[in-house]
Each structure stands twice: as C-alpha cells, then as structure tokens.
BAVEXGU-279953 format. One record per atom (N, C-alpha, C): x, y, z; residue number from 1; residue in three letters. Coordinates in pm, 1 decimal, m for minus. Layout:
<pts>
((X, Y, Z), NUM, 'ALA')
...
</pts>
This chain:
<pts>
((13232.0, 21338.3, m360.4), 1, 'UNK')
((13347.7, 21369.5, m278.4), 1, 'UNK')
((13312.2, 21345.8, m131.8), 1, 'UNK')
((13386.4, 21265.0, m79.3), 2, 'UNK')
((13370.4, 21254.1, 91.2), 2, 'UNK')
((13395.8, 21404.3, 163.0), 2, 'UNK')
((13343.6, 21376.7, 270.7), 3, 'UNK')
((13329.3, 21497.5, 380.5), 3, 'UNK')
((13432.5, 21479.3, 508.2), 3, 'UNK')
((13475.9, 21548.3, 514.9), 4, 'UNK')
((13612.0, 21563.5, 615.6), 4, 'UNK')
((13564.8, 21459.2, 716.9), 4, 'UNK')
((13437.1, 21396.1, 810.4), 5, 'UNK')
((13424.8, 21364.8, 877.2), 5, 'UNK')
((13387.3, 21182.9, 852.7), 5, 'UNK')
((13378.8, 21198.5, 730.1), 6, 'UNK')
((13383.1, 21037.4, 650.8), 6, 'UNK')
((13537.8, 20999.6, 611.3), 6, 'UNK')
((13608.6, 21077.4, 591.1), 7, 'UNK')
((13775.2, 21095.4, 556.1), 7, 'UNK')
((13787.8, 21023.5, 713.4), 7, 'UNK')
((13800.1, 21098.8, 770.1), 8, 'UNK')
((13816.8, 21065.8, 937.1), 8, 'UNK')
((13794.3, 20912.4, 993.9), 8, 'UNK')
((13663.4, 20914.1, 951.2), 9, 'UNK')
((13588.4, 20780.2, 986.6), 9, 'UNK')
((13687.4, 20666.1, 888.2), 9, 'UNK')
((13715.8, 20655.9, 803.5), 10, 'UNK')
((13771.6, 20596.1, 711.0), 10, 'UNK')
((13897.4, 20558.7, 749.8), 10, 'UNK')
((13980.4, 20657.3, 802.9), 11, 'UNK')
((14141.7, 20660.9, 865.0), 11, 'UNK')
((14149.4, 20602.9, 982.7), 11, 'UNK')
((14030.2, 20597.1, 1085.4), 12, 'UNK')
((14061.5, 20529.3, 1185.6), 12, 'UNK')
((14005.8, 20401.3, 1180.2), 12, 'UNK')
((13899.1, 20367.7, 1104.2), 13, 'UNK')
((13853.3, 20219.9, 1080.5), 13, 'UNK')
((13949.0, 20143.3, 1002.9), 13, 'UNK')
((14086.6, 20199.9, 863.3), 14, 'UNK')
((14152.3, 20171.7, 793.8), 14, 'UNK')
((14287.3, 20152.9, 972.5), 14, 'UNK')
((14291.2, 20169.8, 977.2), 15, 'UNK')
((14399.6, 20197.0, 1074.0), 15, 'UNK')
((14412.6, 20082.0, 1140.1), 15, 'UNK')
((14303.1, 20096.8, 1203.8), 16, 'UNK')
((14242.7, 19898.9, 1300.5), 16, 'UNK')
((14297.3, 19846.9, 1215.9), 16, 'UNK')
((14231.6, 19820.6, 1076.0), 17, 'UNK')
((14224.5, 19699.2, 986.9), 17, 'UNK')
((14333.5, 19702.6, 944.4), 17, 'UNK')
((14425.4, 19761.1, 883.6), 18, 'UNK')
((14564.3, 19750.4, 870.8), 18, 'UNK')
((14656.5, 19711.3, 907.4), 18, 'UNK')
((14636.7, 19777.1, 1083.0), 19, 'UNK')
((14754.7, 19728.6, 1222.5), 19, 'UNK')
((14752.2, 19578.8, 1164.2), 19, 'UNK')
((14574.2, 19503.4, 1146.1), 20, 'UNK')
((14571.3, 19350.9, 1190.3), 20, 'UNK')
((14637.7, 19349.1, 1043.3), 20, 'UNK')
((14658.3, 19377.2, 975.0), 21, 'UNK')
((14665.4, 19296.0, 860.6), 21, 'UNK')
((14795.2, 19291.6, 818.2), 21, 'UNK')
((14925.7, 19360.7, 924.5), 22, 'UNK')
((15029.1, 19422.5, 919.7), 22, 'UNK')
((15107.4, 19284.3, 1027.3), 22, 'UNK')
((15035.6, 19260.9, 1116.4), 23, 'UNK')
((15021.9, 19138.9, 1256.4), 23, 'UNK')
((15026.3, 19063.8, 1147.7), 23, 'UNK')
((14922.5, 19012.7, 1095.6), 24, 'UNK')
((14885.1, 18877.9, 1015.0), 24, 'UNK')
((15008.5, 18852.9, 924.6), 24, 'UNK')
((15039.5, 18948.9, 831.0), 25, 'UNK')
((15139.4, 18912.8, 790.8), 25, 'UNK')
((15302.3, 18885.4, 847.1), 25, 'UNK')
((15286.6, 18957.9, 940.8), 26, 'UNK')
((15424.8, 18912.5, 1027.8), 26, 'UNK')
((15436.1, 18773.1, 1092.2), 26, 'UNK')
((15306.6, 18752.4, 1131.6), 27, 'UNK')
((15241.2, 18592.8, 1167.2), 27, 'UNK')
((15284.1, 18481.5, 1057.9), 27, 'UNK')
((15224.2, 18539.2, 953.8), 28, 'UNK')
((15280.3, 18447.0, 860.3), 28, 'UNK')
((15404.8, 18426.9, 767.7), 28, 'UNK')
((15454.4, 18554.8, 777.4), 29, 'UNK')
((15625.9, 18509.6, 735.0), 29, 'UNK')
((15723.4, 18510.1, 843.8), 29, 'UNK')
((15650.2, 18477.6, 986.8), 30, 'UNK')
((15739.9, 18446.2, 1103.2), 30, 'UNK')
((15813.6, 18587.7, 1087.8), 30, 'UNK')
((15788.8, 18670.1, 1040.5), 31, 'UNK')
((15863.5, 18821.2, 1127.0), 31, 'UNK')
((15829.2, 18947.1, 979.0), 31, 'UNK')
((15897.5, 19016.5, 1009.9), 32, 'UNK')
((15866.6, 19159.5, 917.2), 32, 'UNK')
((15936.8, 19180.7, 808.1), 32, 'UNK')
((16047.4, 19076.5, 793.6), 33, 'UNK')
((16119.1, 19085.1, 640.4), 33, 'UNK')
((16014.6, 19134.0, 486.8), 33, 'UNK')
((15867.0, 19092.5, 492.0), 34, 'UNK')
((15749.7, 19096.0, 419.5), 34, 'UNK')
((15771.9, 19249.5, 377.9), 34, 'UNK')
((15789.0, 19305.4, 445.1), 35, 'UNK')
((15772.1, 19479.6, 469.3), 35, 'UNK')
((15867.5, 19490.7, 311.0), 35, 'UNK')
((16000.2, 19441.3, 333.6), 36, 'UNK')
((16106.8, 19518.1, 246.1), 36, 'UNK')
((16058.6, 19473.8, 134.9), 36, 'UNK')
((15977.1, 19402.5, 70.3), 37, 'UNK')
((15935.3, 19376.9, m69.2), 37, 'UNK')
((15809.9, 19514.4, m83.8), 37, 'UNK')
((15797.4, 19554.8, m0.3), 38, 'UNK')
((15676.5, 19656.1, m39.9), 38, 'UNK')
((15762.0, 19808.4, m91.2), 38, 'UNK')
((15744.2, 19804.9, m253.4), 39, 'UNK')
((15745.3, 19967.5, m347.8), 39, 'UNK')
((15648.0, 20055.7, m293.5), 39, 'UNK')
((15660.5, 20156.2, m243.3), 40, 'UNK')
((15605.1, 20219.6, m124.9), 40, 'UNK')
((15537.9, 20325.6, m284.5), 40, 'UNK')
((15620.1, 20355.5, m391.4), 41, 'UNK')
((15633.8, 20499.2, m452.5), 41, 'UNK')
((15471.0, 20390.6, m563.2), 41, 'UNK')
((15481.6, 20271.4, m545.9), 42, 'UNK')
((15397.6, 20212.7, m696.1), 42, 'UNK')
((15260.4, 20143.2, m518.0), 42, 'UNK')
((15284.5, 20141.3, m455.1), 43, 'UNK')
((15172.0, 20090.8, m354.6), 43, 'UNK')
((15016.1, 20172.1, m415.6), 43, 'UNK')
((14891.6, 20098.9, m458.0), 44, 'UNK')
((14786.8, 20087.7, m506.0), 44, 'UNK')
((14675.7, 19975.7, m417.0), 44, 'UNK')
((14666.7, 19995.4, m335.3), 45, 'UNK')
((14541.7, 19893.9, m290.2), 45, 'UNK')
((14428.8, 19867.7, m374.1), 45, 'UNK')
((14385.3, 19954.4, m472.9), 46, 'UNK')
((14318.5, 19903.9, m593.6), 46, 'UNK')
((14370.2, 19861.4, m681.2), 46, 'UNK')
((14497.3, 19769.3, m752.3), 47, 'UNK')
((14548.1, 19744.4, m805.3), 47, 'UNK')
((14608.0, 19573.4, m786.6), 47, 'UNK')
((14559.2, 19508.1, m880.7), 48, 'UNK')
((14599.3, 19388.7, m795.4), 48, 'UNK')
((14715.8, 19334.7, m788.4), 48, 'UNK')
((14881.5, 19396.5, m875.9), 49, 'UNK')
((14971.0, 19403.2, m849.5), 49, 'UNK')
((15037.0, 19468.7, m788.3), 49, 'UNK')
((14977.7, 19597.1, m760.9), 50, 'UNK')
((15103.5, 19667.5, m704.6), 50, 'UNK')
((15000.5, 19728.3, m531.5), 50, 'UNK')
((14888.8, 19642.3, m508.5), 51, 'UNK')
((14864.6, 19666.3, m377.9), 51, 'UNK')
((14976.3, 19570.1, m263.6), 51, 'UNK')
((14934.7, 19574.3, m124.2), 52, 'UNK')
((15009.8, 19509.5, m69.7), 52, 'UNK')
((15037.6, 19333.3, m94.0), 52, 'UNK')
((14902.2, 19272.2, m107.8), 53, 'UNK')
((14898.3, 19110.4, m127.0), 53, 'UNK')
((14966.1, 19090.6, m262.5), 53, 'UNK')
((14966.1, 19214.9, m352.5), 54, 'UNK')
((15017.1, 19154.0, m510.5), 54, 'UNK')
((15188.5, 19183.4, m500.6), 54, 'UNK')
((15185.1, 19250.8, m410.8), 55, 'UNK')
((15367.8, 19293.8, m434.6), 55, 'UNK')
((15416.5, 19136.6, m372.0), 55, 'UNK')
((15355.0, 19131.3, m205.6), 56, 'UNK')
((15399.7, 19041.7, m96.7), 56, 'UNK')
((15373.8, 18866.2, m201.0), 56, 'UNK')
((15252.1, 18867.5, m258.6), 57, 'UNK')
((15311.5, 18745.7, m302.6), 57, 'UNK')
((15215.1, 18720.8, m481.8), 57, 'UNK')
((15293.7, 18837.4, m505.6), 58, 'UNK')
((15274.3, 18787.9, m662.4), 58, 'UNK')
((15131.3, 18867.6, m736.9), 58, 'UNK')
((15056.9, 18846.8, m666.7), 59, 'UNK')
((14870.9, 18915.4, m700.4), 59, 'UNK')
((14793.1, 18890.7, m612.4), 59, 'UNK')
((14712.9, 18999.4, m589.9), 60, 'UNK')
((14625.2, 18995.9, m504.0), 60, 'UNK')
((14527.2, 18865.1, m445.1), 60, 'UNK')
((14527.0, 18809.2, m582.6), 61, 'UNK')
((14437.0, 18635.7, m586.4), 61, 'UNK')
((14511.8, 18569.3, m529.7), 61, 'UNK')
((14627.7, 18555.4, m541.9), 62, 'UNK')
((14701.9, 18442.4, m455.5), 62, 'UNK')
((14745.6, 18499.2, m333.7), 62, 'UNK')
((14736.2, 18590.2, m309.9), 63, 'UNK')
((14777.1, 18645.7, m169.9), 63, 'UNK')
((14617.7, 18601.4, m93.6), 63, 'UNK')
((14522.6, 18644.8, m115.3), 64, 'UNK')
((14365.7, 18612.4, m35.4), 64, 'UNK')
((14366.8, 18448.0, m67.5), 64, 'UNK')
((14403.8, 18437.2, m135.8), 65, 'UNK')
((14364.1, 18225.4, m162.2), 65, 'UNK')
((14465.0, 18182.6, m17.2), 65, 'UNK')
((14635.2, 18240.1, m5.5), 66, 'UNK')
((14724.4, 18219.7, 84.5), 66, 'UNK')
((14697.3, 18182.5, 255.0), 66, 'UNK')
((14630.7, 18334.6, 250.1), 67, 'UNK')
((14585.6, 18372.0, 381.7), 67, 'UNK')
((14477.1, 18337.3, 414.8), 67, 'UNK')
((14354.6, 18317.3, 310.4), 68, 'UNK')
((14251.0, 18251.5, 402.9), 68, 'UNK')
((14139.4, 18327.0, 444.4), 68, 'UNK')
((14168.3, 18466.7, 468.4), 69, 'UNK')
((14071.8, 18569.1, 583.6), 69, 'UNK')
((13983.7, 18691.6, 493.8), 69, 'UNK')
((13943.9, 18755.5, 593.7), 70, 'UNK')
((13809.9, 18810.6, 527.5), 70, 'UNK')
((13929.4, 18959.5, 496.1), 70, 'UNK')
((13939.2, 18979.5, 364.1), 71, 'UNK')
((14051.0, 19077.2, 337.3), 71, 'UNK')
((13992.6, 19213.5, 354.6), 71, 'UNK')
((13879.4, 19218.6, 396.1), 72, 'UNK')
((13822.5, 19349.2, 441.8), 72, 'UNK')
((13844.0, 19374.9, 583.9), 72, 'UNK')
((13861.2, 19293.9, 630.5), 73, 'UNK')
((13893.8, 19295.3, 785.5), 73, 'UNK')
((14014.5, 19322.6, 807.8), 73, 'UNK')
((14100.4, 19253.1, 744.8), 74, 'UNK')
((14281.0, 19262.8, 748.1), 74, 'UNK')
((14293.4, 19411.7, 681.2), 74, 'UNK')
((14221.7, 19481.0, 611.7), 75, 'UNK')
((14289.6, 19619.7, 543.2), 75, 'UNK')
((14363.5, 19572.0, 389.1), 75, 'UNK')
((14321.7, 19484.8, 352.1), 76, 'UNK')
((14399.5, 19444.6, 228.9), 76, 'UNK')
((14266.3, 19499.4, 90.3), 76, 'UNK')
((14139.8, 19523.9, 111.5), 77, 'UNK')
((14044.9, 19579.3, 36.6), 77, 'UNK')
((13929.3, 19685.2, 101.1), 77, 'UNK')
((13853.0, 19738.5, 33.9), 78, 'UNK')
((13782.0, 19854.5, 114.2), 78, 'UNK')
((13629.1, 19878.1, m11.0), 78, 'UNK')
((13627.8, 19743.3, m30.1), 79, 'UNK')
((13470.1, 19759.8, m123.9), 79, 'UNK')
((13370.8, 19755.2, m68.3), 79, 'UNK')
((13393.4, 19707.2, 45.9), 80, 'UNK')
((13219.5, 19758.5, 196.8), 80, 'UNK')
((13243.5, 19870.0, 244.8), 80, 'UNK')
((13355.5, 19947.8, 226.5), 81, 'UNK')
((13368.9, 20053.7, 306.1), 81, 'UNK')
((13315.0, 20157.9, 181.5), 81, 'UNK')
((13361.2, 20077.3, 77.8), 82, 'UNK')
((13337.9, 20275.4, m69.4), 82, 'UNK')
((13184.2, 20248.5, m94.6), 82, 'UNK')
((13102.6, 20149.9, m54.1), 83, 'UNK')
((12964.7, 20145.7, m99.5), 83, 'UNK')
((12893.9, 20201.2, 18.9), 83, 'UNK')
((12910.8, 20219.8, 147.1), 84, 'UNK')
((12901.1, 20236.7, 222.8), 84, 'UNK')
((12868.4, 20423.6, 251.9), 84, 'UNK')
((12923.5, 20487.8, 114.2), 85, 'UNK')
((12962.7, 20672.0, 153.2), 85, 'UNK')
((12895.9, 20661.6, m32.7), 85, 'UNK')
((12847.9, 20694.1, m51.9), 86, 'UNK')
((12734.4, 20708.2, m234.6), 86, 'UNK')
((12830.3, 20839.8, m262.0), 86, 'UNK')
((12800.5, 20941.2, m177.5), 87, 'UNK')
((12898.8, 21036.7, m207.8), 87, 'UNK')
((13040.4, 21066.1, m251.5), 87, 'UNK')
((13101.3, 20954.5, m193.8), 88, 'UNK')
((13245.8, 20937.1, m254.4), 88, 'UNK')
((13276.2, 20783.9, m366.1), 88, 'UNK')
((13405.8, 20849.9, m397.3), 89, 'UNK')
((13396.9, 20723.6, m543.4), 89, 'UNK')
((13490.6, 20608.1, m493.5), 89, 'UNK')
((13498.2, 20511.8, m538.6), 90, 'UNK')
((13572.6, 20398.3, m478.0), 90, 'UNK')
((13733.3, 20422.2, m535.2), 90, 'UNK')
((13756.8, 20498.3, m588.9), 91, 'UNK')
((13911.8, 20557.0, m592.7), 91, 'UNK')
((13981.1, 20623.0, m465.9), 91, 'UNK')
((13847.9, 20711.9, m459.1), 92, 'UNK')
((13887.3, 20809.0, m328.5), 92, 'UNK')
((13918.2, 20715.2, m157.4), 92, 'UNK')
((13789.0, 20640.4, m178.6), 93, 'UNK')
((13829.5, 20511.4, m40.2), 93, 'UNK')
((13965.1, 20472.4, m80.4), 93, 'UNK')
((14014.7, 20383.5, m211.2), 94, 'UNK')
((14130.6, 20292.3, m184.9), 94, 'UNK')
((14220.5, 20394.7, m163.5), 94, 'UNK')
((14223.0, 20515.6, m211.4), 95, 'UNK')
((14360.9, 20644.2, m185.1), 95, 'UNK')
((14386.1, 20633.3, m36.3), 95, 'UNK')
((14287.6, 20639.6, 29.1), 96, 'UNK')
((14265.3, 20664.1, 192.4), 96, 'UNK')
((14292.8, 20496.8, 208.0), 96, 'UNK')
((14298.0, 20426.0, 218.7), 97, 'UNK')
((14367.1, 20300.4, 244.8), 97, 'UNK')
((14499.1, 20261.1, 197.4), 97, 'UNK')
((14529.4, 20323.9, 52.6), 98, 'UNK')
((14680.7, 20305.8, 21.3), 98, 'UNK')
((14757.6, 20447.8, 145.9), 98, 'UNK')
((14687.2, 20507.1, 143.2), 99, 'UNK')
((14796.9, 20610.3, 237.6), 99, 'UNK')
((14748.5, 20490.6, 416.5), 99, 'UNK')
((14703.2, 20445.2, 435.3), 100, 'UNK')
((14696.9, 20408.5, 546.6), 100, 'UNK')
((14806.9, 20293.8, 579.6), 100, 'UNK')
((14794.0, 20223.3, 469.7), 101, 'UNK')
((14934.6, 20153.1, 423.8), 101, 'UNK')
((15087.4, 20156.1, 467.7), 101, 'UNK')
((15041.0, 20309.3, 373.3), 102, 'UNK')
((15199.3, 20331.8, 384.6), 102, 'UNK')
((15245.0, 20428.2, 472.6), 102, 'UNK')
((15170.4, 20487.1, 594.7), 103, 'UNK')
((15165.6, 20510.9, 724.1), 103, 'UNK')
((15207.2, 20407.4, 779.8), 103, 'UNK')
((15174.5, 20261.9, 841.9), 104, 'UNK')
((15116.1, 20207.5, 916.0), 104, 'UNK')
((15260.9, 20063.4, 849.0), 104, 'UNK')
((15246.9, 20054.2, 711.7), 105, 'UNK')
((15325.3, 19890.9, 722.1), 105, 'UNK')
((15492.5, 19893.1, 797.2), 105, 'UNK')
((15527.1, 20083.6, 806.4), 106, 'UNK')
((15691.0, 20044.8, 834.3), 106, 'UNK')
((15719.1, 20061.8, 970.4), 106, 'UNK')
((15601.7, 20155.2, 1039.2), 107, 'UNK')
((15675.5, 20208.2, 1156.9), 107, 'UNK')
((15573.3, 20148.0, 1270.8), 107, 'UNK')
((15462.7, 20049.5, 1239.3), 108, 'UNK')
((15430.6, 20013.8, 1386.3), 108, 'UNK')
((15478.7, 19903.7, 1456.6), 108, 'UNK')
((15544.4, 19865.1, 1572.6), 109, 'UNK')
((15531.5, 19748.9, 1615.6), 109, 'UNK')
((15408.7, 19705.3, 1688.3), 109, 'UNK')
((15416.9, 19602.1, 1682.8), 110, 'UNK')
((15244.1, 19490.5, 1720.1), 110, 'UNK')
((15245.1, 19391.3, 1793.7), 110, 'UNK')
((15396.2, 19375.3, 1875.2), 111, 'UNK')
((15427.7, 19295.0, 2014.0), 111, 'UNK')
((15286.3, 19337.3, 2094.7), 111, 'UNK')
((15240.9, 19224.1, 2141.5), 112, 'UNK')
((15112.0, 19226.9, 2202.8), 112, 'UNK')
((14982.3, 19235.1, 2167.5), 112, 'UNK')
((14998.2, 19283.6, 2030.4), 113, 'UNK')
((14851.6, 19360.8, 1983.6), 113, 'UNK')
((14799.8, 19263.6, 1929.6), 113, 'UNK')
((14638.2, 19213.6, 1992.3), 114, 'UNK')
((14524.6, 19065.9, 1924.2), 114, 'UNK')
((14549.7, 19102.4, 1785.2), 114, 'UNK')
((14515.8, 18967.0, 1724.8), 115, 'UNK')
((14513.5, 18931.9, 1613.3), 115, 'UNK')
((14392.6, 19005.6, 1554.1), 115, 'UNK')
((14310.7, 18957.0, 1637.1), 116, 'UNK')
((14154.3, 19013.9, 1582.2), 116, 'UNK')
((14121.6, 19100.6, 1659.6), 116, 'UNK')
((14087.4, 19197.0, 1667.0), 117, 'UNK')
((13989.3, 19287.6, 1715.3), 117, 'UNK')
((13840.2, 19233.7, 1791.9), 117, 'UNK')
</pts>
C-alpha cells in the first residue's frame, strides 16, 4: 500500500503528464471534440479499451502506434511510475492516474501551456 506522501508524489507528477497528454491530443484532433468520446463511469488506464487511447481511438496499440510519443510522458501509462514504489501494487498507481484523468481531461484549458515540459 502506498503512503500518503507517494499518493501525493504520484498526483502531481500524473498531473504534469496528463495536462501534456490532454494538449497533445487537442493538437492532434485540431481541438477538444476528443474529450466527448471519453466514458468517464468505464475510464481504466489499465485497460486497453476502456483507458483514454482505447476509447479515443479504438485500443490502446493503435492509439501509441498514432501518436508516436513516449506514453509515459503524455500520462497515457504509469509502468515506471508503479515499479518505482515496491510497496504499492500497479493497480493502485493506474487508480491514481485514472482519477487524474478524469480530474484533468474536462475542465483544463491549455491555451499557452508547452507541449513538453
């Protein structure tokens, strides 16, 4: 089980990586229409259909083949981040990334905000 202060660490490093990966996709469908295909109640970032790349275009594989980028960076996976804490299980990371998700894909705008970090 993670420790309140690895939870923490997790939410604000998920947060970065999300914003970009929230940008990227607006980048690439020329605006935020992307958003309304996302089932907020079935959203799974461990799941390769019903995370964000499998809803947005079909499965997770063709969404990372699409885009090109390091999907740990964009917030679209979190398998350097759950090996990273021995103490916690790699369920518990993607939970803390699907809620970062679905914080983060409806209500931020990203006028201005770098692509990359």
């Amino acid at each position: 089980m993670l420790h309140e202060w690895q939870i923490k660490e997790l939410q604000d490093e998920f947060t970065t990586s999300v914003r970009m990966g929230v940008r990227l996709l607006d980048r690439h469908f020329g605006g935020g229409e992307w958003r309304n295909t996302i089932d907020h109640s079935i959203l799974d970032l461990h799941h390769i259909y019903n995370c964000v790349l499998g809803q947005v275009f079909g499965s997770y594989t063709t969404g990372r083949l699409t885009l090109d980028v390091d999907e740990e960076e964009f917030g679209f996976c979190a398998d350097e981040a759950s090996e990273r804490y021995e103490n916690g299980s790699i369920s518990e990371v993607y939970s803390i990334l699907t809620s970062t998700w679905n914080d983060e894909a409806d209500g931020y705008e990203y006028e201005g905000m770098p692509l990359v970090a």
